[in-house]
N, C-alpha and C positions, 0 to 999 in steps of 0.2 A: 086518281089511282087509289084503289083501297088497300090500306095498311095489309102489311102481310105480317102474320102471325108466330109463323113457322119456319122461322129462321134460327139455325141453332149458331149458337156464340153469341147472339146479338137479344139485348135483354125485350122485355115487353114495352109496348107505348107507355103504358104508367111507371114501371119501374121507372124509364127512360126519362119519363118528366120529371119526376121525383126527383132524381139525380141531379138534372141540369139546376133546379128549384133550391136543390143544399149546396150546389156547389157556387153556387152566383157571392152568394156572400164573402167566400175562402177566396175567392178570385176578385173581388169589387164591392168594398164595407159603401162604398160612396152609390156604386148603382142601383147597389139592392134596395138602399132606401128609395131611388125612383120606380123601380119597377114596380115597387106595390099601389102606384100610383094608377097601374092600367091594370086592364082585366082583361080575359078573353083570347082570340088568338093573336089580338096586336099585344097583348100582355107577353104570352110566350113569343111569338113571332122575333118580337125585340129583345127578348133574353137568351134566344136564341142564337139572334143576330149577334149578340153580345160577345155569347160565350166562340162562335167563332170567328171573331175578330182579337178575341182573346187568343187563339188556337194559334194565330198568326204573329200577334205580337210575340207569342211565347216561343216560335222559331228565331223569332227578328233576334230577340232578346238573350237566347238562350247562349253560355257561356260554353256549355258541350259541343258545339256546332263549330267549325271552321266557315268561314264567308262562303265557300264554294257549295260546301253542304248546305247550307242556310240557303243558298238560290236553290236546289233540286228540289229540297223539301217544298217550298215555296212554288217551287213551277207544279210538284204532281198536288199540292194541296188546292191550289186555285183550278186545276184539269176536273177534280170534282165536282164544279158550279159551271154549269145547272144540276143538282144533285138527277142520277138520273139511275137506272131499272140497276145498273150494276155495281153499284159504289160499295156494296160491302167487302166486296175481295178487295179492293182497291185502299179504300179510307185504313181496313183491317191491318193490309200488309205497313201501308203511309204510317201509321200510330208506332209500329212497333219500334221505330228509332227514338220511342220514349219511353221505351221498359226497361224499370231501370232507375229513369232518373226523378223517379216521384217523390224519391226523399229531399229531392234539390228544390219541392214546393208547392204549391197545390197549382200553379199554372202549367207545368210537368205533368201531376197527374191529368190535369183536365186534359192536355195531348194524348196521353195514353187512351187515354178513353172516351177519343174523338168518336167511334164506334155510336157510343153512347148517345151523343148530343146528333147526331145525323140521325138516328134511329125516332130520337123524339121528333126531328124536323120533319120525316115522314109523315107524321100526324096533322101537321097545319095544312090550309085549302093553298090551291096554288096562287092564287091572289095574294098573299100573305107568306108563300117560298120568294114569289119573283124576285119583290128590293133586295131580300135580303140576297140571293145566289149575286145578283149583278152587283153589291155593295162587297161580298167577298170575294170575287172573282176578281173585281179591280183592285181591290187593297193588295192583295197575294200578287196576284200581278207585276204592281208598285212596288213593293216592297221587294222584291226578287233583281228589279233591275238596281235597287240603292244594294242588294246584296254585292251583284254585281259588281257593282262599281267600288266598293270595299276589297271585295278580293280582287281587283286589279291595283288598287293602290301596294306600293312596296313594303312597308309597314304595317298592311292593314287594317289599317285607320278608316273610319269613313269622315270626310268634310265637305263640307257644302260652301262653293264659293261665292256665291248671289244670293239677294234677296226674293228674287224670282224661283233658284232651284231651293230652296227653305218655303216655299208655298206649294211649292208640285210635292214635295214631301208631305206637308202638312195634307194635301189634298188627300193623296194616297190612304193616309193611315189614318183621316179623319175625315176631312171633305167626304170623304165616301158612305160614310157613316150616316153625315147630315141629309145626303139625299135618299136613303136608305128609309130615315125617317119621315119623308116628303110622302113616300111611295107609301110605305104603311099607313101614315095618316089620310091619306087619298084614300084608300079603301075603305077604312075603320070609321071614318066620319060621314056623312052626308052632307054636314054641315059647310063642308070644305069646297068651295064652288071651285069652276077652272082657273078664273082667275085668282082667287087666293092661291093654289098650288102651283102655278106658276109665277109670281110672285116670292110664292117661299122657294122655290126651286134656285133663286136664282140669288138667295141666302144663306140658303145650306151652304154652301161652302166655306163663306165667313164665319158661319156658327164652328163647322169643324174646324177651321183655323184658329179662330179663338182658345179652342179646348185643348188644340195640342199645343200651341203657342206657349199656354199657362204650363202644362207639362215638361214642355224646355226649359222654360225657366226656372220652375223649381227643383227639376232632374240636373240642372248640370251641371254639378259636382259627379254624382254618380253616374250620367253621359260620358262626362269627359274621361274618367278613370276606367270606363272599360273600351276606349278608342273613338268613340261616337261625337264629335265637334257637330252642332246642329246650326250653333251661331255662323256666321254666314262668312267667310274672310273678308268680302266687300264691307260688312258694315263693322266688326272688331278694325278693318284698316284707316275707318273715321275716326277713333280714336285711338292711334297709334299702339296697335293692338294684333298679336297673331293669336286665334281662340284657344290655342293652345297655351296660354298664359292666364289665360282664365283665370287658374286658381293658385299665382303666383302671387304671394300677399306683399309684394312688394311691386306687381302692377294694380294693387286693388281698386284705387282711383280709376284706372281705365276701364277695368271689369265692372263696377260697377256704374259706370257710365253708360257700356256695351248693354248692361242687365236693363236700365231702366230707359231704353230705344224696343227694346223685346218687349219690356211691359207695356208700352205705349201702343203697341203693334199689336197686341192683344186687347187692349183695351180697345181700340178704333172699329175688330172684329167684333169685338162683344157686343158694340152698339148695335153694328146687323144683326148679331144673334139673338137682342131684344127687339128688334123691329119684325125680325123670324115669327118670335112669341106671339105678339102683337096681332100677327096677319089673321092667327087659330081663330075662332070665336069663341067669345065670352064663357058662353053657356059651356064648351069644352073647359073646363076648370083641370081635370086631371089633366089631358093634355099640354095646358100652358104652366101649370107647375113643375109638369114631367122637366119642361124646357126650362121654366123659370130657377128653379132650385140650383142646377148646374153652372148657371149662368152666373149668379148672384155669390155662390161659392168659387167660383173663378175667381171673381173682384175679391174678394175679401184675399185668398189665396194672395193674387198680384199686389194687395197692398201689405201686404205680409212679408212678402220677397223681397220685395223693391229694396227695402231699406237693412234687411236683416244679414248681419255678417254671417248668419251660420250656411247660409247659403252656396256659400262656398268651401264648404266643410264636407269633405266626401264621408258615407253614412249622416250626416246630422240632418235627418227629414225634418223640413219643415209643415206641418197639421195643423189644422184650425182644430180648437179643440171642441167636444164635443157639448158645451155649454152654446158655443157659438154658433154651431151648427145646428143645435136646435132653435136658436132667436133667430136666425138666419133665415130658415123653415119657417118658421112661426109668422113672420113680418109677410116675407112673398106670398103666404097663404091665405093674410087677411086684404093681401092688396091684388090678390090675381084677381078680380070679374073689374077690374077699374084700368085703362090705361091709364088714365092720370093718373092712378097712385102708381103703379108700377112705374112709371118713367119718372116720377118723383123720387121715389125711393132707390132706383137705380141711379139717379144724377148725383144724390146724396153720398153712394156709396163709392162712384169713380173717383172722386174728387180726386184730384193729387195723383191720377195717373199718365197724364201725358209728358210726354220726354223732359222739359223742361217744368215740370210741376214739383209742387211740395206736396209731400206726403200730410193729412193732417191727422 
């Protein structure tokens, strides 16, 4: 379909990119460093994708929202995918339950000015819409029925009792992300035969589990203080534990017992998540660093957490600082066209994350 021009309220395809282009950093200091990694429209495609899975977190997330609104948002924002001839009135009027609240953050505005980032989506081939409309479709989807089940709880609290419904989540808000990525790199490469993509298809999912897994664990201080128990009651109940005591420093022994079964669990994903890498081919170097970088910051993240008291300290982020996040980059960069060195270097860096491990 060719871009239309002459739409009033709604800015130009360049204005449009520009925008999503400034706004990627104020929204993700961590993804903006990947995405300078890719070019082209799997460059945007994916920044795109980004920004709205952003659009959806920042409903999930939003503190303005009651549970029950957080699902409507969530159902008419996912009705938009497959983005389709009439989405302006629609997306235009959806945005406006966030004017207003842009001083609460730059993920606020980027709601506001959903408008915005559909308008640049306009511009990519439909090859390169698909993953990503079906990757948001089901996230908003997902997410809408944990809204759900939040405002049905009395309290409204959201908890997760299994280790089973802790992976249908992770799926939702990441798993979906990872085959999102399958599907852009199917198109974007040549390189990528059927078998390889089905292959990775059928590790995206542990890639996204991996990624959100590490986001649990180091969020939940600030999880648990706005309602949000991710930790599972099944597995806080191994060691005599309701998630809700988490950050009772007088269960600390048990939490941080509960903490390093999570980091283990993340780690076991990340193994797929590099085997994911691995599948790419050599000669795609940005590709496998796109994956590489994230990956390899996760482990350092999980060994970071594992042992760290602040972790349970509602506000006290814990960050890899930026010395280490450039050696970090530096190391994966001289070792992506080698799998041996990368599964060297990744073996090096798990060390001391499985349940019963020492940290070294």
């Amino acid at each position: 379909m060719p871009v239309r021009l002459d739409m009033p309220g709604v800015p130009s395809l360049e204005a449009a990119r520009s925008y999503c282009r400034r706004t990627l950093p104020r929204v993700s200091r961590t993804f903006a460093l990947n995405i300078r990694l890719l070019g082209g429209q799997l460059g945007d495609a994916v920044l795109l994708g980004y920004l709205f899975c952003r659009i959806a977190d920042t409903v999930e997330d939003s503190p303005h929202f009651d549970p029950e609104t957080k699902a409507r948002l969530l159902a008419e924002y996912s009705s938009f995918f497959p983005v389709g001839h009439g989405w302006r009135d629609g997306v235009a009027t959806w945005s406006q339950a966030f004017t207003g609240l842009e001083s609460g953050g730059d993920d606020h505005a980027l709601a506001a000015n959903a408008v915005t980032v559909f308008r640049a989506f306009e511009g990519l081939e439909p090859r390169f819409r698909r993953p990503v409309e079906e990757c948001v479709r089901e996230m908003a989807t997902g997410m809408r029925m944990f809204a759900l089940r939040r405002a049905s709880a009395p309290d409204g609290r959201l908890r997760l009792e299994t280790l089973g419904e802790l992976e249908q989540y992770c799926h939702y808000v990441a798993g979906t992300v990872g085959q999102m990525l399958c599907g852009l790199f199917a198109v974007s490469s040549p390189s990528l035969d059927l078998v390889r993509q089905e292959r990775m298809r059928r590790l995206a999912g542990r890639f996204g589990l991996a990624m959100q897994l590490t986001n649990i664990v180091k969020d939940v201080a600030e999880d648990a203080q706005r309602g949000a128990f991710y930790v599972p009651r099944a597995l806080a109940a191994r060691h005599r534990l309701d998630p809700e005591e988490l950050l009772d420093p007088e269960r600390r022994p048990a939490a941080r017992a509960v903490v390093r079964e999570l980091v283990a669990l993340a780690a076991s994903a990340l193994d797929a998540a590099v085997a994911f890498t691995l599948l790419i081919p050599r000669r795609e170097t940005r590709l496998r660093l796109f994956c590489l970088w994230p990956i390899f910051l996760a482990v350092r993240t999980l060994r970071r957490v594992r042992e760290d008291e602040r972790l349970f300290v509602p506000g006290a982020r814990l960050r890899i600082g930026r010395a280490e996040v450039r050696r970090c980059l530096g190391q994966t960069t001289l070792a992506v066209v080698s799998n041996h060195a990368i599964r060297r270097l990744y073996a090096r860096e798990r060390v001391g994350l499985d349940a019963s491990g020492t940290p070294v």
